[in-house]
N, C-alpha and C positions, 0 to 999 in steps of 0.2 A: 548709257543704255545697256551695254554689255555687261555692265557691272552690276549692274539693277538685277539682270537674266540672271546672273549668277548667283546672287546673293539669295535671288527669288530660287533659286534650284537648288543648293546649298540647305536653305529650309524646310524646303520641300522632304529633300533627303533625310536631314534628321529629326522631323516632324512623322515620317514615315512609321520607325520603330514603335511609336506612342501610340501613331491610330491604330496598327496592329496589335499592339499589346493591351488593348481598351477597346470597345464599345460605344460607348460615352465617356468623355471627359468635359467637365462643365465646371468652369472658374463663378460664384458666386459671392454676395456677401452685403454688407448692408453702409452706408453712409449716414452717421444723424448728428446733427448739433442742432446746439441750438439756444437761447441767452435764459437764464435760471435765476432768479431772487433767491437767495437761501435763509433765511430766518433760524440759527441755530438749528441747522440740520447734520449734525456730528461736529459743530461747533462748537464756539462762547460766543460767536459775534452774525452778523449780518454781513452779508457776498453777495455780490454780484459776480456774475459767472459765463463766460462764452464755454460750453462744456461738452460733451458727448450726453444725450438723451437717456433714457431708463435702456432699452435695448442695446448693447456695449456695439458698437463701430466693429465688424467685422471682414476677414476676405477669406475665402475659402477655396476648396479644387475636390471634388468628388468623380467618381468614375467606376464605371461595371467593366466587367468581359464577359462574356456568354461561356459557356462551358461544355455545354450541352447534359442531357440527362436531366433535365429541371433545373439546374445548377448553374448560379454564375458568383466570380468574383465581386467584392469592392473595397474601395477605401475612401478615406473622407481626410482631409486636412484642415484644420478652419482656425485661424488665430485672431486676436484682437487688434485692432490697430486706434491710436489713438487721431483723428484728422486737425485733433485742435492744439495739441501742444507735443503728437508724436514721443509722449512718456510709453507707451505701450511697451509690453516686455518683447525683447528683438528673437524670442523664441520661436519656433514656429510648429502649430498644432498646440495652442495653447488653450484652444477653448475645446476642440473635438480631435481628436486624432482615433481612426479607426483603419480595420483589416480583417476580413472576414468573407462566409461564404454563406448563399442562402441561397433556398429553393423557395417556386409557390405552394405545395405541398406540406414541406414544415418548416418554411419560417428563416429567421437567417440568426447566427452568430457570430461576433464579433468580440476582436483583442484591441484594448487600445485605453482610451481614457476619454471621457466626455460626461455633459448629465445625467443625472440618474435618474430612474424610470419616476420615483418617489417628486422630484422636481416638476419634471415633463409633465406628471398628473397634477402638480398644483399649477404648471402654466395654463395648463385649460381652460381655466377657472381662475385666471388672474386678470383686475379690472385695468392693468396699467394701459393709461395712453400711450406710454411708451416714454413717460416720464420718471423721473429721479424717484417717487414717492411711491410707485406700481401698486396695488393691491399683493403684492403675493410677498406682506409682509408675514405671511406664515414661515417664510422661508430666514425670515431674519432670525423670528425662533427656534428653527430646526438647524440654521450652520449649514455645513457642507451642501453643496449644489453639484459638485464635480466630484466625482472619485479616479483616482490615479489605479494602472496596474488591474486592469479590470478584466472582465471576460461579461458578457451580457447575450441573451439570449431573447430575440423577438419571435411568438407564434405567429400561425398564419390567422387570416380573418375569418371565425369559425360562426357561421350565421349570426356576424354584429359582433363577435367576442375577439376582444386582442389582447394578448398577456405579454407582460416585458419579465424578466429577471437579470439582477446585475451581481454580481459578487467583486469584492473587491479585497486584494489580499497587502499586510503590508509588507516591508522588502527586509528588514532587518530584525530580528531575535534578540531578546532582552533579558542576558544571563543574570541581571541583578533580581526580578523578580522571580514568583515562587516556580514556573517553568519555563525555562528558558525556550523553549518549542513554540510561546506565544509570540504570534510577533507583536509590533507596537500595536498595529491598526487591526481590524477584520470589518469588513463592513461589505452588506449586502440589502438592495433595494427592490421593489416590487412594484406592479402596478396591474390592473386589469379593467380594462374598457369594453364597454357597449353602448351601441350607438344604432337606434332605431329610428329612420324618421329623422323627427329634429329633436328628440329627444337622445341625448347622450347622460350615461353613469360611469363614475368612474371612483376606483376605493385603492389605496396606495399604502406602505408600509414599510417603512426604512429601517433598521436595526448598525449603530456605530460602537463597535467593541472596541476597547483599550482606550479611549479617546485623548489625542495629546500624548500618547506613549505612557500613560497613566494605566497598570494591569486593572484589569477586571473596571474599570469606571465605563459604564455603557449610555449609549445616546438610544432612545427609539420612539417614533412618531406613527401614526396612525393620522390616513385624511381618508375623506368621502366627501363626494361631493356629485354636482347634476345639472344639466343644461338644457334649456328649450329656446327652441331657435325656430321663431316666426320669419313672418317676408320681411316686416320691416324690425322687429325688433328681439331681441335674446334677453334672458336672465341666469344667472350661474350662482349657484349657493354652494360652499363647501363649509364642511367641520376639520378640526384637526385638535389631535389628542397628543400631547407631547410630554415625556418624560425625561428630564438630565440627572445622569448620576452628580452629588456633587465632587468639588477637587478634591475631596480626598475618597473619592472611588465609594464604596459601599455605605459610610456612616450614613451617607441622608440623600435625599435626591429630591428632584421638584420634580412640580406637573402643573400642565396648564393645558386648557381649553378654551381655542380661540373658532369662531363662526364668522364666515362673510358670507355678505349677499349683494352683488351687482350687476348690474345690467347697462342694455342700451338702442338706441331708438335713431333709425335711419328717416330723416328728415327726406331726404332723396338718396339716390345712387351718389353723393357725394360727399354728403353730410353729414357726420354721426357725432351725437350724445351720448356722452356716458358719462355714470355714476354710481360711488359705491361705497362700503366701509367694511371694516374689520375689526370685531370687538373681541379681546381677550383677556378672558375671568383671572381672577386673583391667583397669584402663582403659591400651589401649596406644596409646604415641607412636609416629607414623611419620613421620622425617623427609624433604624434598621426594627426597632419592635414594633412596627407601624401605626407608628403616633403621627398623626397629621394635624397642622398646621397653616390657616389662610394665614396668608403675610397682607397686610392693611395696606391701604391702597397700591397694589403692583397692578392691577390692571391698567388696561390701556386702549384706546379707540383711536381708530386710523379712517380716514373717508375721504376721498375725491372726486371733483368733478374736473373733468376736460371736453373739447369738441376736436374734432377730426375733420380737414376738409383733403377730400380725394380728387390729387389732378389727376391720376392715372393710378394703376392697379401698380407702380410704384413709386412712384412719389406723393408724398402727403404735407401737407399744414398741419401742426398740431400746436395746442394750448390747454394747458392746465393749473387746477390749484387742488393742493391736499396738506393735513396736517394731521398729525400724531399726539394726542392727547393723552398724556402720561398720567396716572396716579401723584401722589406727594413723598410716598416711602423712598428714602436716602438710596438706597442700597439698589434697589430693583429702577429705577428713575434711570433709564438709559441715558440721557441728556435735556437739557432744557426743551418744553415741547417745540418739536420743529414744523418747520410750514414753509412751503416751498410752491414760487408762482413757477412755471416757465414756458417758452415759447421756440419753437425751431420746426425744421426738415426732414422729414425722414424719406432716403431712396433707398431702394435696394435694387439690385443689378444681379 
């Protein structure tokens, strides 16, 4: 029993400096698996799969301090963890890591590394049940979801209007190319929301310079997109416009334009439907004297349906089916079209 007292006062004591030095400190993060059919889904063959769900298994620790003047501290830690085979990288802050300082007046800023504003606008708008095959395959087009070495700026809520900015610098200078002062990476993302009612708009714009340590080869996308949200049921439509320099930087670059449209429909407070797809047009070459070229069948259509049953506001049933239906051209043909059943848990805590 004395020992108990002690260990319990021991605690207490160094438990003490933390509540002081914090406000809130709040451990968070999410639990999903769940069993997956994979039909050549970055395959050659057919899997069966005990796997982590579309949303990645995460744990987290976030925390304010007050400061006074309008002004308080925080930071965020959030890393991946694997529950099913514990492959996850032993790193830690590998999905969010942040530190910064915000008032309600103008907004907050922050150093550290996590998603970029340009993503965060396509998850608004993304149909995933939370499975392997999610709608925001705009994002398989676009590459980077995370930027490292970042600085990001969130405004305050200006009647419905919210703006994000991210900048992101890279760490090492590249004397073999024509100035050595560029570094490999440069890259800065965007986003600006409004949200009236149940109606929300939202228009995003990412710019990726150097890409791959490659001088002057640039990446930049363009989304828009818009939601209505009834009692029982929502719909989300977004565009995206996306341009890739090719590997060898300036000779030629593509572009593509892909549209989805999804929605979904609450049978009760427990039960949700959803369905959706994402069609994206033939990928055209435009060469430096800008000669453009459709390239024959690179298009590609993505759609799925899942249900959602809610035993509580954190625990869920989920099931789904989607597939990816490719064009025939060699080149552009990502993999065989894939198609993916699956079925699991998702908690968050």
């Amino acid at each position: 029993m004395k020992k108990h007292l002690i260990t319990v006062a021991v605690l207490s004591a160094l438990a003490a400096p933390a509540a002081m030095a914090a406000d809130i400190i709040t451990m968070y993060g999410q639990v999903n698996l769940g069993y997956s059919y994979n039909d050549n889904y970055g395959i050659t063959e057919k899997m069966h799969r005990i796997d982590g769900m579309g949303p990645s298994s995460r744990i987290g620790f976030r925390g304010t301090e007050q400061l006074g003047d309008d002004m308080s501290a925080f930071f965020q830690l959030e890393s991946t963890i694997a529950p099913d085979d514990a492959s996850a990288s032993g790193a830690f802050g590998t999905r969010e890591a942040w530190v910064g300082l915000s008032g309600k007046s103008w907004g907050s800023i922050g150093l550290g590394r996590g998603k970029t504003p340009y993503t965060n606008a396509v998850e608004l708008l993304d149909n995933a049940m939370d499975g392997r095959l999610g709608l925001a395959y705009y994002e398989v087009d676009k590459g980077i979801t995370r930027y490292n070495n970042t600085v990001k700026y969130t405004s305050p809520n200006l009647s419905g209007f919210v703006g994000t900015l991210m900048l992101a610098t890279g760490e090492n200078g590249d004397s073999s190319k024509p100035n050595a002062e560029v570094k490999n990476t440069f890259n800065y993302a965007m986003h600006l929301n409004y949200k009236t009612g149940p109606v929300m708009l939202v228009g995003a714009y990412a710019n990726e310079a150097n890409v791959g340590g490659v001088y002057n080869r640039d990446n930049e996308s363009f989304f828009v997109g818009g939601e209505y949200m009834a009692q029982d049921w929502f719909v989300h439509a977004g565009l995206q416009h996306l341009k890739k320099d090719n590997v060898d930087a300036k000779t030629s670059h593509w572009k593509r334009t892909s549209f989805g449209l999804n929605g979904g429909y609450y049978l009760d407070k427990k039960n949700l439907i959803r369905a959706g797809f994402i069609y994206g047009d033939k990928y055209k070459s435009t060469t430096p004297a800008g000669v453009s070229t459709s390239i024959a069948d690179s298009q590609y259509v993505q759609w799925q349906v899942g249900y959602k049953y809610l035993f509580s506001k954190r625990t869920s049933f989920v099931t789904e089916y989607g597939s990816i239906n490719y064009g025939d051209h060699k080149v552009y043909k990502l993999n065989t079209d894939p198609k993916v059943f699956s079925v699991g848990i998702l908690h968050a805590f």
